[in-house]
SEGUTI-436333 format. One record per residue (C-alpha): residue number from 1; residue in one letter; x, y, z. Coordinates in Angstrom, 2 decimals. Example, Ala and Ser with C-alpha at 12.3 -4.5 7.8 and 13.67 -1.06 7.14 Angstrom:
REM SEGUTI-436333
+-------+------+---------+---------+---------+
: vexza : pami :      xx :      yy :      zz :
+-------+------+---------+---------+---------+
:     1 :    A :   12.30 :   -4.50 :    7.80 :
:     2 :    S :   13.67 :   -1.06 :    7.14 :
+-------+------+---------+---------+---------+
END
This chain:
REM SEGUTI-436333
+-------+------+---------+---------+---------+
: vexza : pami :      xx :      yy :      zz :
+-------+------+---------+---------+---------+
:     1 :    X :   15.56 :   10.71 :   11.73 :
:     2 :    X :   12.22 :    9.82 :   13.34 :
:     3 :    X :   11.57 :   13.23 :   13.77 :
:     4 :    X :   11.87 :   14.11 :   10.53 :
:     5 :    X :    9.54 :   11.53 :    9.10 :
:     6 :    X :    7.01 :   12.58 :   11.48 :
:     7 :    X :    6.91 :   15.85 :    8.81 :
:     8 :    X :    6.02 :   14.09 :    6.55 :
:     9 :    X :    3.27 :   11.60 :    8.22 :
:    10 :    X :    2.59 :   10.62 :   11.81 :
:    11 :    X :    5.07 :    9.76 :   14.06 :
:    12 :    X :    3.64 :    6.28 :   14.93 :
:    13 :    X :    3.25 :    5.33 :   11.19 :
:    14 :    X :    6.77 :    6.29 :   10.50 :
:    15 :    X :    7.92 :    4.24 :   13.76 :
:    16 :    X :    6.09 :    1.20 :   12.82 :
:    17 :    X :    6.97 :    0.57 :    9.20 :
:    18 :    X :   10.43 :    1.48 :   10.30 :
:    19 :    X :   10.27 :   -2.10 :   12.83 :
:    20 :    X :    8.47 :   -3.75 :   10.26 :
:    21 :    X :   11.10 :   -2.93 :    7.53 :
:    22 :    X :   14.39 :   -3.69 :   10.00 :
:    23 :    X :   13.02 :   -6.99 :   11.06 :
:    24 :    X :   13.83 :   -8.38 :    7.30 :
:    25 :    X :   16.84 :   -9.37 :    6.80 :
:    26 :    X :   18.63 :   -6.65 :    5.14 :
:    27 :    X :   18.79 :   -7.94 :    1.52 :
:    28 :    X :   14.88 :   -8.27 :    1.48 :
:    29 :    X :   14.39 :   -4.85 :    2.18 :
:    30 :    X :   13.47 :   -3.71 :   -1.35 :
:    31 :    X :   14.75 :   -2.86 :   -4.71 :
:    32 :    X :   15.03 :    1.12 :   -6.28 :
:    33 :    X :   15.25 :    1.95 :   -9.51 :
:    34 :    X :   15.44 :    5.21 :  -10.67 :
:    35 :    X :   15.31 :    6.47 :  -14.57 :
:    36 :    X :   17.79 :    7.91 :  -16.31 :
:    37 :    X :   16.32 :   11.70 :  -15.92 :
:    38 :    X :   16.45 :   10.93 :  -11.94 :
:    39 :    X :   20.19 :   10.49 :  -12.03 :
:    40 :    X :   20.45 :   13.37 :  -14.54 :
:    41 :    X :   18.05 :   15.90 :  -13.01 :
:    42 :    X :   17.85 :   14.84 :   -9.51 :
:    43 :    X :   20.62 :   13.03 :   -8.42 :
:    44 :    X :   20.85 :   15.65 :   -5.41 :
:    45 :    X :   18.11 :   14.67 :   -3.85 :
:    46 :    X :   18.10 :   10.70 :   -4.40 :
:    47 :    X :   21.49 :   10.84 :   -2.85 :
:    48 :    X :   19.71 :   12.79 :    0.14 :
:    49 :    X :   17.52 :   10.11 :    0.17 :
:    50 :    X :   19.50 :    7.36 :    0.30 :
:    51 :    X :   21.32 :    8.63 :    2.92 :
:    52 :    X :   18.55 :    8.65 :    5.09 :
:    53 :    X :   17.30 :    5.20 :    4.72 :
:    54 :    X :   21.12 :    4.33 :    5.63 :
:    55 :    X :   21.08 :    6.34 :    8.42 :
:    56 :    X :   17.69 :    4.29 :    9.50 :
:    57 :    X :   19.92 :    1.23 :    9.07 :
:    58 :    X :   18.13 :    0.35 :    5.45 :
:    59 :    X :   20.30 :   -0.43 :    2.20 :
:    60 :    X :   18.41 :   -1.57 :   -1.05 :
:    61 :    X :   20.58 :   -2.21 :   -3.98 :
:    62 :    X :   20.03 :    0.94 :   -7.40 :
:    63 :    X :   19.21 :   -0.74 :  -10.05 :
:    64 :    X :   19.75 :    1.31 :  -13.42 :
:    65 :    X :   19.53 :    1.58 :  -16.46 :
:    66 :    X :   16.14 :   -0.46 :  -16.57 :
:    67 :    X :   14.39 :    1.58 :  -19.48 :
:    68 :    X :   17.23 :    2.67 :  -20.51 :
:    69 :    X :   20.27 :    0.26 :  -20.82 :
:    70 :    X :   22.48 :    2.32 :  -22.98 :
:    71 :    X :   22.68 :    5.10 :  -20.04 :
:    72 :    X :   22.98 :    2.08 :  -17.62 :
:    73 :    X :   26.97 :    2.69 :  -16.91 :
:    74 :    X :   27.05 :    6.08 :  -17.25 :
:    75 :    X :   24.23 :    6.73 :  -14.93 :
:    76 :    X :   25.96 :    4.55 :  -12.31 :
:    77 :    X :   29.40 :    6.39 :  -12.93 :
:    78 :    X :   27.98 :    9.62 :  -11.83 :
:    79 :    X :   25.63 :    7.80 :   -8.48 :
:    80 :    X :   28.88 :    6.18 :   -7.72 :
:    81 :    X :   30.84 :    9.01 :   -7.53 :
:    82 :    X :   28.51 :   11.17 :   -5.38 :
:    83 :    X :   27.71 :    8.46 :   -2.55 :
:    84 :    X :   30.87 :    8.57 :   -0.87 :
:    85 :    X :   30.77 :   12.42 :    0.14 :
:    86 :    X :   27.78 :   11.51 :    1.54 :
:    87 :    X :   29.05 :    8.93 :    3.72 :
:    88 :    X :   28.15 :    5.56 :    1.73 :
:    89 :    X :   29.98 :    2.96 :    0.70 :
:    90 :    X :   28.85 :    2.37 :   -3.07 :
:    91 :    X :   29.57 :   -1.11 :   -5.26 :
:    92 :    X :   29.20 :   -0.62 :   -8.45 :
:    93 :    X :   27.78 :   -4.00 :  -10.69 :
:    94 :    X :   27.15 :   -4.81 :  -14.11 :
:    95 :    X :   23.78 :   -7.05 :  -13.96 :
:    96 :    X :   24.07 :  -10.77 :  -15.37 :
:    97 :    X :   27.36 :  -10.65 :  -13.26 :
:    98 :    X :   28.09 :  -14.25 :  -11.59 :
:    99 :    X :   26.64 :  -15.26 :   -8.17 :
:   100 :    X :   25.45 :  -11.46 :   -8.22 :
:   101 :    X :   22.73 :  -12.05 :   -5.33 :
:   102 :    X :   25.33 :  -13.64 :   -3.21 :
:   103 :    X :   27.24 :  -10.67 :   -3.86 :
:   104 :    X :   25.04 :   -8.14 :   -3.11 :
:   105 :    X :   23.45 :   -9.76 :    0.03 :
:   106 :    X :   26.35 :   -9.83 :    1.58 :
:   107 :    X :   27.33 :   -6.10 :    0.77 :
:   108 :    X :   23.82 :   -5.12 :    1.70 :
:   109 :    X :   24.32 :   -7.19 :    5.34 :
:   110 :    X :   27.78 :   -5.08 :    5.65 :
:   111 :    X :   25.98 :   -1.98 :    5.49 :
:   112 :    X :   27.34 :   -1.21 :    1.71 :
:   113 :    X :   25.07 :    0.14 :   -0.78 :
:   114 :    X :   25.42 :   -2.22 :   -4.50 :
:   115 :    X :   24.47 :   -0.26 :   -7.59 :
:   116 :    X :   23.99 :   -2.36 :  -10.00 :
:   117 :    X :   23.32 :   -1.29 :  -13.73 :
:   118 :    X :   22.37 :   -3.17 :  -17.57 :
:   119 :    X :   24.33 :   -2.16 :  -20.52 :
:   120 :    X :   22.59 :   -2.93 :  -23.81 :
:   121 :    X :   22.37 :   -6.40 :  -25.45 :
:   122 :    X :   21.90 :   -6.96 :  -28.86 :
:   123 :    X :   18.30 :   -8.82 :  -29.22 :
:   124 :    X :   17.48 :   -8.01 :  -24.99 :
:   125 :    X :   14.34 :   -5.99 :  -24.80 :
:   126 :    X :   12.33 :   -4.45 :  -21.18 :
:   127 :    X :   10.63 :   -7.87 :  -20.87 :
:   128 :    X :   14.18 :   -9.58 :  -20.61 :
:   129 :    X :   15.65 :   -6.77 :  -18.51 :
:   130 :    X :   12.38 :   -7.51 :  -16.23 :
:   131 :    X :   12.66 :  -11.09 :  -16.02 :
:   132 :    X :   16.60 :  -10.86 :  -14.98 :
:   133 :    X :   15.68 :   -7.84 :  -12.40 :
:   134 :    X :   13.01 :  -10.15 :  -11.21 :
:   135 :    X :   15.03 :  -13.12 :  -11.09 :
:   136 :    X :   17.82 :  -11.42 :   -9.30 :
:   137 :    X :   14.47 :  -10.11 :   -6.87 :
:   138 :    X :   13.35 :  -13.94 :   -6.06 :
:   139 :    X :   16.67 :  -14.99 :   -5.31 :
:   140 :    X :   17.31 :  -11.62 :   -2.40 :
:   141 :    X :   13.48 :  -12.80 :   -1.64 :
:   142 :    X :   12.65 :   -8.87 :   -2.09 :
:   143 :    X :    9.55 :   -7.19 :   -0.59 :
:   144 :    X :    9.39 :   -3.93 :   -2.50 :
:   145 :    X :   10.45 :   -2.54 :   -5.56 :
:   146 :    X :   10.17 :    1.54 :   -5.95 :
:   147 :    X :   10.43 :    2.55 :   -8.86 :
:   148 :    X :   12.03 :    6.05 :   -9.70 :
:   149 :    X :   10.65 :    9.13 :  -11.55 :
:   150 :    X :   10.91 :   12.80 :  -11.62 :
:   151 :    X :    7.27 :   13.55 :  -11.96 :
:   152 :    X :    6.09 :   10.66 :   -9.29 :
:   153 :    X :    3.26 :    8.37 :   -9.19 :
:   154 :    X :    1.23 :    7.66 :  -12.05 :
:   155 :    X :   -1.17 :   10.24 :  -13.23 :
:   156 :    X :   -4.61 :    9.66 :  -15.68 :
:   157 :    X :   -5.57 :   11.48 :  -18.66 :
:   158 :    X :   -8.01 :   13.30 :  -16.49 :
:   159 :    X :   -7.62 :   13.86 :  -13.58 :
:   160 :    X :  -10.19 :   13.34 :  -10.78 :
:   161 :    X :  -12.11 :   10.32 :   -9.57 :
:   162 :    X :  -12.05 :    7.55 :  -12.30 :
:   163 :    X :  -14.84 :    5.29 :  -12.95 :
:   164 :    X :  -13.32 :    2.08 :  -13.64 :
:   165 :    X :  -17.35 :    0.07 :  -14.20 :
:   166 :    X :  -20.31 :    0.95 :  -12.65 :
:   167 :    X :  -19.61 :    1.18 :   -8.52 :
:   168 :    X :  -16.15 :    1.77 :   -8.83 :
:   169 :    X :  -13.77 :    3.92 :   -8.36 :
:   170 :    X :   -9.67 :    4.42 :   -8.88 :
:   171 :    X :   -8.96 :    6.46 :   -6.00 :
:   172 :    X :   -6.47 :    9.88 :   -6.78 :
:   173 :    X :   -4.65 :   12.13 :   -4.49 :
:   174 :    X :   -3.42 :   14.88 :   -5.64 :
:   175 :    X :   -3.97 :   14.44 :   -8.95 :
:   176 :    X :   -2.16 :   11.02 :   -9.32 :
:   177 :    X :   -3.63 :    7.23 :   -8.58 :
:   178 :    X :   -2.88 :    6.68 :   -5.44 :
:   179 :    X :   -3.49 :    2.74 :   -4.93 :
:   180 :    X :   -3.63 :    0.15 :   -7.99 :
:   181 :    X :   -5.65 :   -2.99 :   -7.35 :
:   182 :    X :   -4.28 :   -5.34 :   -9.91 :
:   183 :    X :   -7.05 :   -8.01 :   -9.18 :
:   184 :    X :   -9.88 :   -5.51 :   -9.50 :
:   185 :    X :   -8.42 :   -2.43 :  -11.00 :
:   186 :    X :   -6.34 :   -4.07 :  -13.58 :
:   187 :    X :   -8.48 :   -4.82 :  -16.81 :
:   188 :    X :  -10.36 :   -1.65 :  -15.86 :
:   189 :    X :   -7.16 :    0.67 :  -16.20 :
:   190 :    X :   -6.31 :   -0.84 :  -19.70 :
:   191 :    X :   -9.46 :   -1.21 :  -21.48 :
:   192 :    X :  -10.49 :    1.85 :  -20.48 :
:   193 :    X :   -6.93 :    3.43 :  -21.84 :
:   194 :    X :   -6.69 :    5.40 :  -18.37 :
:   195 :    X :   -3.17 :    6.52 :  -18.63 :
:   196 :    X :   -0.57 :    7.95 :  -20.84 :
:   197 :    X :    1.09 :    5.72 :  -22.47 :
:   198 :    X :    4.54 :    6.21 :  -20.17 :
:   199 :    X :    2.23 :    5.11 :  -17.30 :
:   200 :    X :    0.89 :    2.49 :  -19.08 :
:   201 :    X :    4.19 :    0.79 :  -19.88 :
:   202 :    X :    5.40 :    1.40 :  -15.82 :
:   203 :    X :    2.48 :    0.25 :  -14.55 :
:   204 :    X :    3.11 :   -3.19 :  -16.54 :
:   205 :    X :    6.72 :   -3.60 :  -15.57 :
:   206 :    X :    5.33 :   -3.28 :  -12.19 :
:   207 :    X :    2.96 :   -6.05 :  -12.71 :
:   208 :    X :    5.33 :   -8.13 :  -14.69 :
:   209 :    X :    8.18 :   -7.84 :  -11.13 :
:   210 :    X :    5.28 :   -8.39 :   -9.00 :
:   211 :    X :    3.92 :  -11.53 :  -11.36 :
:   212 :    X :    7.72 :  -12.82 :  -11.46 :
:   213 :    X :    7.74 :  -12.68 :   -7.33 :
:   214 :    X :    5.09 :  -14.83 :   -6.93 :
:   215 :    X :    4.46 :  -16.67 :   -4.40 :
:   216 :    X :    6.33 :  -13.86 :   -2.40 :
:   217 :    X :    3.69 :  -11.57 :   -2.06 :
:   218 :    X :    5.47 :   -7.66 :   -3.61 :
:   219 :    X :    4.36 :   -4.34 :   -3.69 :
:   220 :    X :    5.90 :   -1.81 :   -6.07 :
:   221 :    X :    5.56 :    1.56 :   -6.20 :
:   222 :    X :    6.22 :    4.47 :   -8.36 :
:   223 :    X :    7.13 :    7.81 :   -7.13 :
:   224 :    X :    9.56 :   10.80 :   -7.37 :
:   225 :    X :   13.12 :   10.87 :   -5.04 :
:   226 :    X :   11.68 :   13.92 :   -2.98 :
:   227 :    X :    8.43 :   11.59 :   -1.89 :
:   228 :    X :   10.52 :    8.61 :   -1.38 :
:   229 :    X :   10.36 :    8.28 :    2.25 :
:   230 :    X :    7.11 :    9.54 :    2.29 :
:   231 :    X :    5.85 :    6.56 :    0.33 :
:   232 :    X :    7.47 :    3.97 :    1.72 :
:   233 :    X :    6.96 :    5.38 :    5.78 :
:   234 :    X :    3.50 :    6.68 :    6.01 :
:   235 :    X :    0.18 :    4.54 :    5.40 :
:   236 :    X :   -1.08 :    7.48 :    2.71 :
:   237 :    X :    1.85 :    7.37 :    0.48 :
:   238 :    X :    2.91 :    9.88 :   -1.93 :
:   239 :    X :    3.21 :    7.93 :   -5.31 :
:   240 :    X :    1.08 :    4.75 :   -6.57 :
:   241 :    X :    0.94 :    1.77 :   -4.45 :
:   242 :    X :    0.47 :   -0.96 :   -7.11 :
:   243 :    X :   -0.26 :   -4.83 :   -5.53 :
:   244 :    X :   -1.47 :   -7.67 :   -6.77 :
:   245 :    X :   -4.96 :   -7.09 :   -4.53 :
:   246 :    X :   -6.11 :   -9.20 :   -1.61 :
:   247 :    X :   -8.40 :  -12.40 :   -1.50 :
:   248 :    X :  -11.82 :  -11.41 :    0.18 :
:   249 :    X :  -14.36 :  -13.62 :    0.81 :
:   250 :    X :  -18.04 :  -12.96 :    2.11 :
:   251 :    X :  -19.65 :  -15.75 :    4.50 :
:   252 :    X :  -23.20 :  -15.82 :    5.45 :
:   253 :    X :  -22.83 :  -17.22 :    9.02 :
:   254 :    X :  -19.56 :  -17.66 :   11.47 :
:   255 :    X :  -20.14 :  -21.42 :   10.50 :
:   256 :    X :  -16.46 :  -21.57 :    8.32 :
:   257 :    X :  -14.82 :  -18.50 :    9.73 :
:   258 :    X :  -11.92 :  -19.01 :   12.21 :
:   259 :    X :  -13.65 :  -17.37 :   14.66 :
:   260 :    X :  -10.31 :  -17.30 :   17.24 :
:   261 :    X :   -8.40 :  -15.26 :   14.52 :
:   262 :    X :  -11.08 :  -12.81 :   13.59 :
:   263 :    X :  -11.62 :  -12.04 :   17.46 :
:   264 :    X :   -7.69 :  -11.46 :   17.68 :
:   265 :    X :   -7.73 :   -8.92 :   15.01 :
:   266 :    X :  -11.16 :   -7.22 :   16.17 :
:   267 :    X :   -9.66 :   -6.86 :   19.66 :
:   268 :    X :   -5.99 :   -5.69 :   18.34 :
:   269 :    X :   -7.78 :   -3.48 :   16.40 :
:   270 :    X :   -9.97 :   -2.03 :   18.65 :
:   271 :    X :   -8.00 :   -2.53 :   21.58 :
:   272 :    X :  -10.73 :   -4.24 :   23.48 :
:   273 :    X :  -12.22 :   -7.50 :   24.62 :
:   274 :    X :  -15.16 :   -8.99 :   22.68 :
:   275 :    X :  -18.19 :   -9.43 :   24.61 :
:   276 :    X :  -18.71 :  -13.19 :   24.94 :
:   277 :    X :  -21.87 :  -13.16 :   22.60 :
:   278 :    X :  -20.58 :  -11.72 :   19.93 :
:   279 :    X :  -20.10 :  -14.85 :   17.71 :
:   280 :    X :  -23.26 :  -16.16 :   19.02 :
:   281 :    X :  -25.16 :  -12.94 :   17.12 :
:   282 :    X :  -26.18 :  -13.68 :   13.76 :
:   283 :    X :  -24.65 :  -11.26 :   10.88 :
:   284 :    X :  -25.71 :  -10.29 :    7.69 :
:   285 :    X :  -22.87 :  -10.97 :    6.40 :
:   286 :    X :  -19.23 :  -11.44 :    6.89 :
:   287 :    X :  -16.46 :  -10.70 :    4.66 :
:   288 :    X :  -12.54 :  -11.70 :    5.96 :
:   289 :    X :   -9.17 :  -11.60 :    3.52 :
:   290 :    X :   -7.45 :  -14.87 :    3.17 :
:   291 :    X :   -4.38 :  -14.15 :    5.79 :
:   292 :    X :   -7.19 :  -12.57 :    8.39 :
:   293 :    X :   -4.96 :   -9.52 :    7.75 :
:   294 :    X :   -8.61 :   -7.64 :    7.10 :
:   295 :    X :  -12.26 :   -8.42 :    8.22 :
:   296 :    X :  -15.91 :   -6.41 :    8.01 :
:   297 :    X :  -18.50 :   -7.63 :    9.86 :
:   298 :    X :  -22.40 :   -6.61 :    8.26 :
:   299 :    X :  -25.30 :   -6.43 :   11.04 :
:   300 :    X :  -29.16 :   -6.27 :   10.31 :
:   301 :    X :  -30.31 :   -2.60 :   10.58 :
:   302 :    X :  -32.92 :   -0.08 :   10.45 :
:   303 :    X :  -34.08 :    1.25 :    7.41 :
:   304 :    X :  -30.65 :   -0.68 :    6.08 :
:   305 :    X :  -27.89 :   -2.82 :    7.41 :
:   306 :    X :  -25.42 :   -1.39 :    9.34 :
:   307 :    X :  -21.35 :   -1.78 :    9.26 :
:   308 :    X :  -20.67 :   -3.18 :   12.76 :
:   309 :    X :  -17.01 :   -4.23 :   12.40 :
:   310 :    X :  -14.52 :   -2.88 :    9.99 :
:   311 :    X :  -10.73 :   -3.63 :   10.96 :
:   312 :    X :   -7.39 :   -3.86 :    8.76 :
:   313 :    X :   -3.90 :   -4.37 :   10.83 :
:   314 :    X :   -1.68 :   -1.56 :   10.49 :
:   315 :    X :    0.64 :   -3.06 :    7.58 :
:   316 :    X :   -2.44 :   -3.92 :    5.55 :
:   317 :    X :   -3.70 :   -0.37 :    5.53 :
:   318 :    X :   -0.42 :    0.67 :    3.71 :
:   319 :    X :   -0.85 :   -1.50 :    0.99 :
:   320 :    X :   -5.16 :   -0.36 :    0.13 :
:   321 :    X :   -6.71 :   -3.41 :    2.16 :
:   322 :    X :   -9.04 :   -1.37 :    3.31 :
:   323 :    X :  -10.03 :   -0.44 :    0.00 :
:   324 :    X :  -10.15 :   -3.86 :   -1.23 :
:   325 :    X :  -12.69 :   -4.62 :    1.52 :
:   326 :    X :  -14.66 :   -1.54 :    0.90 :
:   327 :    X :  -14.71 :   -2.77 :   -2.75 :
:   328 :    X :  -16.29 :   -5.54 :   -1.82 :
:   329 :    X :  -18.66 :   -4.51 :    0.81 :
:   330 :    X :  -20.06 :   -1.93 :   -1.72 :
:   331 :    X :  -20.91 :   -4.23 :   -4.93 :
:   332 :    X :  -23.24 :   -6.19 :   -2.41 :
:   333 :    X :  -24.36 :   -2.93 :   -0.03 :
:   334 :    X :  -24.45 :    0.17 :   -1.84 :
:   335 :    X :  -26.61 :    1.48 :    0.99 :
:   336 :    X :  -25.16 :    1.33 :    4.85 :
:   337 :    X :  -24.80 :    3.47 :    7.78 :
:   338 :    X :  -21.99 :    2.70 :   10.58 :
:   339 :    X :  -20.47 :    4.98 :   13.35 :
:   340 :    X :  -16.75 :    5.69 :   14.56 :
:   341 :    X :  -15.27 :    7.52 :   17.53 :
:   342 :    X :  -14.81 :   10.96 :   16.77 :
:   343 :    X :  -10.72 :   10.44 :   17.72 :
:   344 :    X :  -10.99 :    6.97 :   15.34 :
:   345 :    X :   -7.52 :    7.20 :   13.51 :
:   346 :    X :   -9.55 :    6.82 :   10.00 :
:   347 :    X :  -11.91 :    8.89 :   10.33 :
:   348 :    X :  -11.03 :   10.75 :    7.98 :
:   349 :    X :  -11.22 :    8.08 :    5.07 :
:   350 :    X :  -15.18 :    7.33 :    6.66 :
:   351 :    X :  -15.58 :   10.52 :    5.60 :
:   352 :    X :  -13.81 :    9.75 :    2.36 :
:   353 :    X :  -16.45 :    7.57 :    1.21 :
:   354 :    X :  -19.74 :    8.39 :    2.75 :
:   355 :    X :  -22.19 :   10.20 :    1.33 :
:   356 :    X :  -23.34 :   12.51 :    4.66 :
:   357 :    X :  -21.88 :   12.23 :    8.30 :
:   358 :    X :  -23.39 :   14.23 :   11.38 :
:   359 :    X :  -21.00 :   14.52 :   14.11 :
:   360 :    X :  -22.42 :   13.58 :   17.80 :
:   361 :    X :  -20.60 :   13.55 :   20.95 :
:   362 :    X :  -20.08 :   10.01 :   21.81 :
:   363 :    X :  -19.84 :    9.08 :   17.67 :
:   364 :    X :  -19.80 :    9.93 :   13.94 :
:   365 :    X :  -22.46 :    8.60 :   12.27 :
:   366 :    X :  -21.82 :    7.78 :    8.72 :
:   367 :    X :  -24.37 :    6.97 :    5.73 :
:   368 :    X :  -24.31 :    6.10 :    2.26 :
:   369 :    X :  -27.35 :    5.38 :   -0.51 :
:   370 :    X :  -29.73 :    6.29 :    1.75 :
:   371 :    X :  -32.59 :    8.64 :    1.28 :
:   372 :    X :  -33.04 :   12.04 :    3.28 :
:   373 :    X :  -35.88 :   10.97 :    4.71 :
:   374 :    X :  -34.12 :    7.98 :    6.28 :
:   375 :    X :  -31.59 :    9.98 :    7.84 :
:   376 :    X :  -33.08 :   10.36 :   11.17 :
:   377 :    X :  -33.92 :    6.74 :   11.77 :
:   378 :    X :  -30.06 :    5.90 :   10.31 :
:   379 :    X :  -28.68 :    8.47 :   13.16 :
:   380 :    X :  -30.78 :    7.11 :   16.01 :
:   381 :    X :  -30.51 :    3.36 :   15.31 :
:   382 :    X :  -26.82 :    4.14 :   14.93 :
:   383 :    X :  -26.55 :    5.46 :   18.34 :
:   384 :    X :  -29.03 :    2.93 :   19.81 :
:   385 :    X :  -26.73 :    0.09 :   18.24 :
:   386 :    X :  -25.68 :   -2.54 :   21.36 :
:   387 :    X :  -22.09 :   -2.53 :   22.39 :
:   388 :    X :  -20.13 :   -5.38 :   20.96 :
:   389 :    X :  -17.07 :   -4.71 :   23.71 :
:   390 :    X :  -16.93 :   -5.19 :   27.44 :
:   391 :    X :  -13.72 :   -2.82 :   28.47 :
:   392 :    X :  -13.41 :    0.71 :   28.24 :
:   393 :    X :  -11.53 :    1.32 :   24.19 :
:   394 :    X :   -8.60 :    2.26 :   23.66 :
:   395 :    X :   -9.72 :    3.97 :   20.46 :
:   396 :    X :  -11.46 :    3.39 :   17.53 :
:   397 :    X :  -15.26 :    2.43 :   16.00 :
:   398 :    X :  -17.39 :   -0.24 :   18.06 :
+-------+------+---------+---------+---------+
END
């Protein structure tokens, strides 16, 4: 199984989302719900993908009929029926059942897969249907819900990089939004009427389950049964991550920064030791998210500051954190320059969002809103920049 996830991402992703997911106890693991054209038109390959999550050890309750209540039973009928060939143990539900979660946590802990559907109520709209499948999320204390469609993750009205205001940016892959921000990207997305309407409605049943988890914090994602394992088992995705966006604050000094955690996630980034001045160096500035999850560190540079530290903990960088730092690095220093390892792991999303690199044997220097005639200074203060470790690195930028 491993080494089939490692076609469709690295190896080492694939391997440590897989210990992060089985640590949870097995009701938490996430909720899928699938539309009514998924069971119709590709109930072959959900099935396939089911069965590999149970072969991984990983059951998450189907939940249909979301959208579309009055294909609830039949759709489950026809999932039901094709499970067992495939070496699952289905229970079939009707949601609003009695003591449902205890029901399904302990078919979920007994390696049986619940599928659970709605059936149309006279007077229940989607927000009712959300509030119950969010209610029945709380009490399973759910991590993730995926939800299911043919064409995948959620795609604008035109396609390429959208300006949400001035300085920013809804990153797309493929075509489709990879990464929704709802703390930042949220008002942006609506006012500007960036997607169809379809869209539109998913992506607010996604923030309505995530608002309903709260305090849990809940991703949910939306993406097609083929990319399924892709988006939940690889730090790119292949659908749109949608979160409620992390809390980043910028400090001036070290003065109200827990110093102790920031060094542990510098050094567990970088797999190195701090040199012992490094708090005792005065930064620009310094911005850390709330759970130390994230931190960038801003140094005083020639011809414009320079991005000394910039680490995210491997979890974090699956759900955008290092986009929600970027975000907020940007609106206060549209022009930097920084450098990376040439065998830095992200590298490749440097590249992503600078505006010229130059490739040098020891580093990659990176730039961005500087002027060509700065470049040359920008490349030699870069490589002239003190080291901020004292043992050899393991990998990554310095």
């Amino acid at each position: 199984m491993l080494t089939f996830l490692e076609s469709v991402g690295r190896r080492s992703e694939a391997e440590f989302y897989l210990r992060l997911f089985l640590k949870l106890p097995k009701e938490s693991f996430g909720i899928i719900a699938p539309g009514a054209t998924v069971i119709r038109y590709a109930l072959g390959s959900l099935v396939e993908q089911l069965k590999f999550l149970a072969d991984l050890g990983l059951y998450a309750p189907v939940v249909l009929g979301l959208y579309d209540p009055e294909r609830g039973a039949s759709s489950s009928e026809r999932l039901v029926k094709r499970l067992p060939p495939a070496g699952m143990e289905p229970c079939p539900h009707e949601m609003g059942e009695a003591g449902l979660a205890e029901t399904l946590r302990a078919e979920l802990r007994a390696d049986r897969l619940p599928v659970v559907h709605f059936r149309p109520l006279p007077g229940q709209g989607i927000e009712d249907r959300l509030n119950e499948l969010g209610a029945l999320a709380k009490e399973l204390d759910t991590r993730k819900f995926v939800l299911l469609r043919r064409r995948g993750g959620l795609t604008p009205l035109r396609n390429g990089k959208l300006e949400l205001a001035p300085g920013y940016y809804l990153p797309t892959e493929s075509g489709r939004i990879s990464i929704i921000n709802l703390r930042t990207d949220r008002d942006g997305i609506v006012s500007g009427k960036t997607l169809p309407k379809r869209d539109a409605e998913l992506l607010a049943a996604a923030e309505r389950l995530i608002d309903l988890s709260q305090p849990t914090p809940i991703l949910a994602s939306i993406t097609s049964p083929l990319n399924l394992l892709k988006e939940l088992f690889t730090v790119k995705g292949a659908g749109t991550l949608i979160k409620q966006g992390s809390a980043v604050a910028r400090h001036r000094s070290y003065v109200n920064i827990d110093t102790e955690r920031l060094r542990k996630l510098l050094e567990a980034s970088f797999g190195r030791a701090l040199d012992g001045n490094f708090f005792e160096r005065a930064p620009l500035a310094v911005y850390v998210e709330a759970e130390y999850r994230g931190a960038a560190v801003i140094s005083h540079g020639t011809p414009v500051p320079y991005l000394s530290k910039f680490a995210v903990e491997p979890e974090a960088q699956g759900e955008g954190m290092g986009r929600d730092l970027w975000q907020a690095i940007s609106r206060d220093y549209p022009a930097l320059y920084w450098r990376g390892r040439p065998e830095n792991p992200i590298a490749s999303w440097y590249a992503s969002v600078c505006d010229g690199m130059v490739r040098l044997p020891e580093w990659n220097v990176y730039w961005r809103g500087i002027e060509t005639k700065s470049i040359p200074d920008v490349i030699e203060a870069a490589r002239a920049h003190p080291a901020d470790f004292s043992t050899p690195a393991l990998e990554a930028m310095r």
